[in-house]
Every structure is written in C-alpha cells, then in structure tokens.
C-alpha positions as CSV (number, residue, x, y, z in Angstrom):
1,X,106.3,160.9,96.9
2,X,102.3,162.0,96.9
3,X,100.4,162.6,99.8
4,X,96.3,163.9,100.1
5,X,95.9,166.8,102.1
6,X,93.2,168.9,102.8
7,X,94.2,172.5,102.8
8,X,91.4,175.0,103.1
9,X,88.4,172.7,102.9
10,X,89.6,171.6,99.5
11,X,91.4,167.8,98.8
12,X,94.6,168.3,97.2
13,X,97.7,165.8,96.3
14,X,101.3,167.1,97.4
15,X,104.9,166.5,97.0
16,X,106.7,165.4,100.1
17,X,110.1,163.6,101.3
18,X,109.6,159.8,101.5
19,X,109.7,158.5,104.8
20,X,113.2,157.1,106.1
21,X,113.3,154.1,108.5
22,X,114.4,154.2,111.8
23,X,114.4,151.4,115.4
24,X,111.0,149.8,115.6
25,X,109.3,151.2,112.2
26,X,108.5,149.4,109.4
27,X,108.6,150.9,105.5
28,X,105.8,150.5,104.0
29,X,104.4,151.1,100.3
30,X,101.1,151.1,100.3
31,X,98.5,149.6,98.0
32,X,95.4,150.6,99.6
33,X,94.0,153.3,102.0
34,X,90.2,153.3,103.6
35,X,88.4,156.6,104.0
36,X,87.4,157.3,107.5
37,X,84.4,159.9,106.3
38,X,83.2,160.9,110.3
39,X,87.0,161.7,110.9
40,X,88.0,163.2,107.5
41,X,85.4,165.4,106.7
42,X,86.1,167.0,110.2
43,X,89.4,167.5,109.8
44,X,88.6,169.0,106.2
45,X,86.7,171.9,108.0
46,X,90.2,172.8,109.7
47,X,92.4,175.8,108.2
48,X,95.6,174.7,107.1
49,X,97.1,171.9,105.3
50,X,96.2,168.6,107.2
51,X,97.4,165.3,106.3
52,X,94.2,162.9,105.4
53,X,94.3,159.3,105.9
54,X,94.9,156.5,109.1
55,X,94.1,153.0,107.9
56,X,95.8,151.4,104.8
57,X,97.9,148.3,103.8
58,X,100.6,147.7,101.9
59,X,103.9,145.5,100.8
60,X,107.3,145.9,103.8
61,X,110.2,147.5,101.8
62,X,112.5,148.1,104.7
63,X,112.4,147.0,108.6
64,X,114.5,148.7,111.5
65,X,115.9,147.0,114.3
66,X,114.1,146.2,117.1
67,X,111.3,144.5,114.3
68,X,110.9,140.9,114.3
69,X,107.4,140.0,113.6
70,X,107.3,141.1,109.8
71,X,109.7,140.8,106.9
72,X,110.4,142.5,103.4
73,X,108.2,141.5,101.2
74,X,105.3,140.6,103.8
75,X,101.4,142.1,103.3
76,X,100.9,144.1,105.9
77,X,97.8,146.4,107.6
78,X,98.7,149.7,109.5
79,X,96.8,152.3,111.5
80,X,97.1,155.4,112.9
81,X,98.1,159.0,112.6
82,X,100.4,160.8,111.7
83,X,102.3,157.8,110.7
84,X,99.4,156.6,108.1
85,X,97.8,158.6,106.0
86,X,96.9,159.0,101.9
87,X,100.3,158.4,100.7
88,X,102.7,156.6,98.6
89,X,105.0,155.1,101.0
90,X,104.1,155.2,105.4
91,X,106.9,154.7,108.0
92,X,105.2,152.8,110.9
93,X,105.8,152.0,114.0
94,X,106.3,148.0,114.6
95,X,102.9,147.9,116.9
96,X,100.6,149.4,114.4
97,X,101.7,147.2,111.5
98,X,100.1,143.3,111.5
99,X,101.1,140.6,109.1
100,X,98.1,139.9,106.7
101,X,97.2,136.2,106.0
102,X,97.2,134.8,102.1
103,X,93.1,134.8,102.5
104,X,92.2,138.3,103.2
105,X,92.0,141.0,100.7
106,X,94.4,143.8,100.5
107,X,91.2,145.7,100.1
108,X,89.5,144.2,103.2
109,X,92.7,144.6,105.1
110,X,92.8,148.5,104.1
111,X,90.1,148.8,106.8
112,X,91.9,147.9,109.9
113,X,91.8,150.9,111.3
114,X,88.2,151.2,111.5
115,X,88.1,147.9,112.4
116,X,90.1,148.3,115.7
117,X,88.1,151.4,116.4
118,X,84.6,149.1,116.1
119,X,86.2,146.5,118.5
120,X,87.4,148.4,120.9
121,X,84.2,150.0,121.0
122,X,82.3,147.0,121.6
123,X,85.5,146.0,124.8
124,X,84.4,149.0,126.6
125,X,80.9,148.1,126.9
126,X,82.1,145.1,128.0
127,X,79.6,142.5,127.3
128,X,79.3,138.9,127.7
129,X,78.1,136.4,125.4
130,X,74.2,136.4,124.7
131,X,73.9,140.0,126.2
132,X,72.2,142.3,124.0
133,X,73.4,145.7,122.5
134,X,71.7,148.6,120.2
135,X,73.9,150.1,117.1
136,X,72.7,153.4,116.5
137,X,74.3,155.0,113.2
138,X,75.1,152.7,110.8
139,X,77.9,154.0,108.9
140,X,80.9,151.9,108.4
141,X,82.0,152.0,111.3
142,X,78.2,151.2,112.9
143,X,78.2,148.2,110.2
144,X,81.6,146.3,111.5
145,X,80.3,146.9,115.1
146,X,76.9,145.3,114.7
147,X,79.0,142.6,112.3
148,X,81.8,141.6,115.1
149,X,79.1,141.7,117.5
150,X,77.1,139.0,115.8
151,X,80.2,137.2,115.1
152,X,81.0,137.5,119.2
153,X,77.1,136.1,119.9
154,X,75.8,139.0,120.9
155,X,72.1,139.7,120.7
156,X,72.1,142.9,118.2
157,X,69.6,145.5,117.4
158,X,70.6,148.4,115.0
159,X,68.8,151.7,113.9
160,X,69.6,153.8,111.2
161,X,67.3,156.0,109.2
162,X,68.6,155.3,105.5
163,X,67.5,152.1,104.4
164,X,70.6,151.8,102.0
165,X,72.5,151.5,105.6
166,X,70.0,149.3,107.2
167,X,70.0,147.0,103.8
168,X,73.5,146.6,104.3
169,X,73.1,146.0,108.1
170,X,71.5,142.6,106.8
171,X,73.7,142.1,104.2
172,X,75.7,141.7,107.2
173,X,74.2,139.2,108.9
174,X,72.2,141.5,111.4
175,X,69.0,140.3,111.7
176,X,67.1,142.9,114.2
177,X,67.6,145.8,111.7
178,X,65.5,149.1,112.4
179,X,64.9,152.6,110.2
180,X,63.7,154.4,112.8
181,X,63.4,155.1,117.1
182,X,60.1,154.0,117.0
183,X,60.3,150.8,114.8
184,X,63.0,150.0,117.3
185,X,61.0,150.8,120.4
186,X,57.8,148.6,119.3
187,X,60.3,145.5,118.7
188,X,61.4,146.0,122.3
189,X,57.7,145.9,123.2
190,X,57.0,142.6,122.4
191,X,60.2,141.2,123.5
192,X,61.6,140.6,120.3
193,X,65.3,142.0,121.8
194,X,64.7,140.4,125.1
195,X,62.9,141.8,128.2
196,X,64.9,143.7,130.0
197,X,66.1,146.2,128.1
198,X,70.0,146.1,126.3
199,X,72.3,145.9,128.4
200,X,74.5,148.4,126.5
201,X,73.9,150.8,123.2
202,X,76.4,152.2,121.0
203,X,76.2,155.6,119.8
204,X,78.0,155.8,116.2
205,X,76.0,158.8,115.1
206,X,77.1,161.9,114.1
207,X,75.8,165.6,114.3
208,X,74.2,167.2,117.0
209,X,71.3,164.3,117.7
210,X,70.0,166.5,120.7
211,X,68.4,164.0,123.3
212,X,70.1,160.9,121.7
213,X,71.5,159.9,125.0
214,X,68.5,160.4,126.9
215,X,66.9,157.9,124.2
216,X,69.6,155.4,124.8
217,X,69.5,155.9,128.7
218,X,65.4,155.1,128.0
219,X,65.9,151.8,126.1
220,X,68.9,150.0,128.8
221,X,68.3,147.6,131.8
222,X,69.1,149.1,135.4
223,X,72.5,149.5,135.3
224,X,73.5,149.6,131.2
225,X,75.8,151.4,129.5
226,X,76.4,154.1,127.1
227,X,79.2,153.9,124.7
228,X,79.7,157.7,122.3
229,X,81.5,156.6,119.8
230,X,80.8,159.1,117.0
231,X,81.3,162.7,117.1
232,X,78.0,163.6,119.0
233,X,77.4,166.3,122.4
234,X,77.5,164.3,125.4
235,X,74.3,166.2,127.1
236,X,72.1,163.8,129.3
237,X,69.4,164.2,131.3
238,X,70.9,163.3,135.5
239,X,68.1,161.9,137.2
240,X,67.3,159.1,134.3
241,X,71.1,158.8,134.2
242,X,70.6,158.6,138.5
243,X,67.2,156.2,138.1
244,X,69.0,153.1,136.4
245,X,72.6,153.9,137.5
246,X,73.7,154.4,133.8
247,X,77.2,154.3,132.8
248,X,77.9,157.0,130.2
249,X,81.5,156.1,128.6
250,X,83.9,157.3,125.6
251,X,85.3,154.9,123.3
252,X,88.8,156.7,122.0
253,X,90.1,155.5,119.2
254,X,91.1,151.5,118.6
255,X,92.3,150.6,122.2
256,X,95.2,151.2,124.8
257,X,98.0,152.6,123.3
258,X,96.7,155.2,121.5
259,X,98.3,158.8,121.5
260,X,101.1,156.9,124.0
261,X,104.4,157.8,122.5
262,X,106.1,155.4,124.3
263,X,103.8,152.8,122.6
264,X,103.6,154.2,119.8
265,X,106.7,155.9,118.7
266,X,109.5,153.8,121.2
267,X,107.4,150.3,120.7
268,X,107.5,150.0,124.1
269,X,104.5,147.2,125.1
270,X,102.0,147.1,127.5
271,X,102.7,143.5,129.5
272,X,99.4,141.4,128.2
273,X,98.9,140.4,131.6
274,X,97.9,143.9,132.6
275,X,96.7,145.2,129.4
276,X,95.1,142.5,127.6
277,X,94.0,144.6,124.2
278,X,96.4,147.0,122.7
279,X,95.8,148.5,119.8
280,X,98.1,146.4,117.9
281,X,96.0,143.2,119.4
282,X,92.9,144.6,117.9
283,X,94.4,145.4,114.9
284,X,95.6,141.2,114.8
285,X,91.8,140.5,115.8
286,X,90.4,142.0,113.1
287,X,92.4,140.7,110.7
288,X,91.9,137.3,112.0
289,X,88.1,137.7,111.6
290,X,88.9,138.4,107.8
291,X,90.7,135.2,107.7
292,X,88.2,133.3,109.3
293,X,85.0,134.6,107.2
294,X,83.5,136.5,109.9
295,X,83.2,139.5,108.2
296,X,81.5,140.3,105.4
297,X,83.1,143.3,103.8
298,X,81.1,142.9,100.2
299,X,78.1,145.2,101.7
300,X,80.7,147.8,103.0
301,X,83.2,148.3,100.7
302,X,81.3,150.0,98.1
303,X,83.7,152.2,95.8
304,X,87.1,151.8,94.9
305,X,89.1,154.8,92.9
306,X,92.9,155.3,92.1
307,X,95.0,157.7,94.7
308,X,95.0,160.6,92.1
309,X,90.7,161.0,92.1
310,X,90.7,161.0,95.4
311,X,88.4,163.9,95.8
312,X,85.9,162.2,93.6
313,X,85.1,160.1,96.7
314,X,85.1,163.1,99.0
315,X,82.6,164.8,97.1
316,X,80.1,161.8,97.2
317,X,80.5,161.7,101.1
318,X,80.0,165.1,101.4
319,X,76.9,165.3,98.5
320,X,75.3,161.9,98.3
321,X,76.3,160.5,102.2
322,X,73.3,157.8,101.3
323,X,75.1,156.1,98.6
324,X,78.4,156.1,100.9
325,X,79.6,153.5,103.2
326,X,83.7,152.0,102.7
327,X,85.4,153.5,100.2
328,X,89.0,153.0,99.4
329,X,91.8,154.4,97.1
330,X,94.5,152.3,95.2
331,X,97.8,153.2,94.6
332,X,98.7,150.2,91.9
C-alpha cells in the first residue's frame, strides 16, 4: 500500500506492508486525510523519512477482539500517530476510531483530529458559559476553536492579521473578529468584549511572536489564563505574570490519553468518573457537533486533491500560507 512521507524536506509517496489487525484495533481504509500544516511542515524540516499524516476517516474492513463499538462496513474517524497517517489503509486502536453519523461528511469528518486538539484546548482553559476568551492565530485550528466556542456560548474575540483568515472567522459565525493587536485592544476599550478583561486567551500562533504572552497576560482579568497552543517560545515577563496571578498552561494534543500506551495501544480506559474527556470522548464530541450543524466547515475546508498530488498542497502551505486553511487528500 502508499504512504506520504517526508524524507529530506521533500513529500514523497512509498511502498509499505499493509497494516495487519490485532486485539483492540480496527482496519481501516481510508477515504480522506486532513493536513495538519503547523505539525507537518515541522516535521518536514526533520532528516529522515517521517511518516506525514494524523487525522483521516475511512470505511472498517476488519475489527479485532476486544472491539465492540464499530462494525465492518461502518464510516469511521480516526486520530493520532503513528497509527494515522497519509496512507491507504490505517490499523487503529479501538479508542481513536469513532462511528460517523449518516449526516456528516466524510470530508468534514477527516478533521477530527484537529478538532479534538481545538476542544481540548478550549477544556483546559476551563471556562464557563458567558465567559469570554481571545483566539489569537486563526489558522484551522484557531477557526474550529473560536467556532466550538461560539457553539459552547462563549463570548469570543479573535485576531489574526490576514483578512482571508479573519473573513473566514465570520464565515464562522464569530462575530468580534480583529486584523490586528490594536483593533483588538480599542474594542476592549469601549467594552465591546466586556469590562474586565477575558478571562482566558488562546495562543494558536506560530513562529517566534516575541512578547506575545506578555500581550495576552496584558489583555486577561486578575487571575486569567494562558493557553499555548501553537508552536510558539513560552518567554513571559514574571512580575505581570505575579500582578494578576496569571495561569500560563500547555494544551498537548486532543486530551488525556495521549502518548499513554496503555490507552492507546492496550485500550485500556480511563474510568469517566475520574477522567471525564479522553481523547476518544473528544473525538465523539466533535463529531457530534458535525451532526448537529454546529460547525461550519464550508469556510475551512478550502482544497481538496487526490492522495497521489499530495505535495501540490504542501507547496501552497509553504508558498501561499494566505490562501491556506483545511486542506484534505482523497483516496477514491
């Protein structure tokens, strides 16, 4: 079967073994994979061959025991390296592999990954409804953040400085959209995004933003929180950290679970009444805002190309980054 790589900086499609099913995986040929370009185009500055890809969906072929919440034949969405990548056919484990609902696109669905990421962001800033919350960078994964937030009633400002982004922002039901610090800084002001600051901001930036979290310390109520999500340097200044009491925290990956082999690999579960979100959950959550017409992906989703031109879409990330936001590759 095919898989993408990216060896030497350069995309490339290899030959490899298909995957063979074992105890709590599920087989899986896929029909579509979403680019994660923050994660990718890192990974592409590595030496080596490196495996490219960790959100798709696809049709079960084959279940292994221990797997009772999906059959053969069954849409399903799947996250997570190494078990998905850019390939043909993806052996997952039971807990990162959700049943897909007749209503939601395969293509939608393709996204899960990112969408579990963007939720589990928004759980460890741990908000309640009508608090508010700043987006800065709105990339995909910015956009279904300041989307689920709406959809969870949150008051939402975002910021990003192309206006493609911040047009699609809208598109997106986000009302309080901004192209710049400053625009953002004058709505604040006048009270437009309430009075006492947000109460938490999400950083979904990437690159070197010196200051950034200094800015976002500046614009919280006493006692707010910071939330890095995106590949930025965590440098802060301590005494406005001190001043308000700021919580600075990481957001790793789409929830607990995550890099825990026995999750993972053995499908061992955490018991919900200690761990309510799993990755898995979130995974099932944003799915079920698909279903429900929460989420609109029309904005987001803005180029599809087969599996084999691949680096077509890789080259437009890297060269034309405003005219990017979801892109996805097919496998029909």
């Amino acid at each position: 079967m095919k898989l993408l790589v990216s060896r030497e900086g350069r995309v490339a499609i290899e030959d490899i073994d298909e995957p063979i099913i074992q105890s709590n995986f599920v087989l899986v040929e896929t029909l579509y994979s979403a680019i994660s370009p923050g994660t990718e185009l890192i990974l592409q500055a590595k030496p080596g061959a490196i495996p490219l890809g960790y959100s798709a969906m696809g049709v079960v072929r084959a279940v292994g025991d221990g797997v009772d919440h999906v059959r053969i034949g069954d849409r399903v969405a799947c996250y997570g390296a190494p078990y998905v990548r850019h390939a043909q056919k993806l052996a997952v484990p039971k807990h990162l592999c959700v049943p897909i609902g007749d209503s939601v696109a395969s293509q939608e669905a393709s996204l899960v990954g990112l969408g579990a990421i963007a939720i589990h962001a928004l759980r460890q800033a741990d908000l309640q409804f009508g608090e508010t919350v700043a987006v800065i960078g709105l990339g995909v994964l910015g956009q279904l953040i300041g989307q689920i937030a709406e959809a969870a009633g949150y008051r939402v400002g975002a910021v990003d400085v192309l206006s493609t982004r911040c047009e699609a922002m809208r598109a997106g039901g986000v009302e309080s959209v901004y192209e710049s610090f400053a625009e953002l800084e004058r709505a604040m002001a006048v009270g437009e995004l309430g009075l006492h600051g947000f109460d938490a901001v999400l950083l979904c930036a990437g690159g070197s933003n010196p200051g950034i979290i200094d800015k976002a310390i500046g614009w919280l109520r006493d006692r707010g929180k910071v939330v890095v999500v995106g590949d930025i340097a965590t440098t802060f200044n301590r005494n406005e950290m001190f001043a308000k009491e700021i919580q600075v925290l990481i957001s790793r990956a789409g929830g607990a679970g995550r890099y825990d082999l026995n999750y993972e690999r053995e499908g061992v579960d955490y018991p919900i009444g200690y761990v309510r979100w799993t990755e898995g959950r979130n995974m099932a959550e944003f799915i079920r805002l698909l279903a429900n017409g929460k989420l609109n992906m029309s904005p987001l989703i803005r180029h599809e190309l087969p599996f084999d031109r691949a680096e077509e879409l890789y080259e437009l990330y890297r060269h034309s980054p405003g005219e990017m936001l979801g892109a996805v590759l097919s496998y029909a």
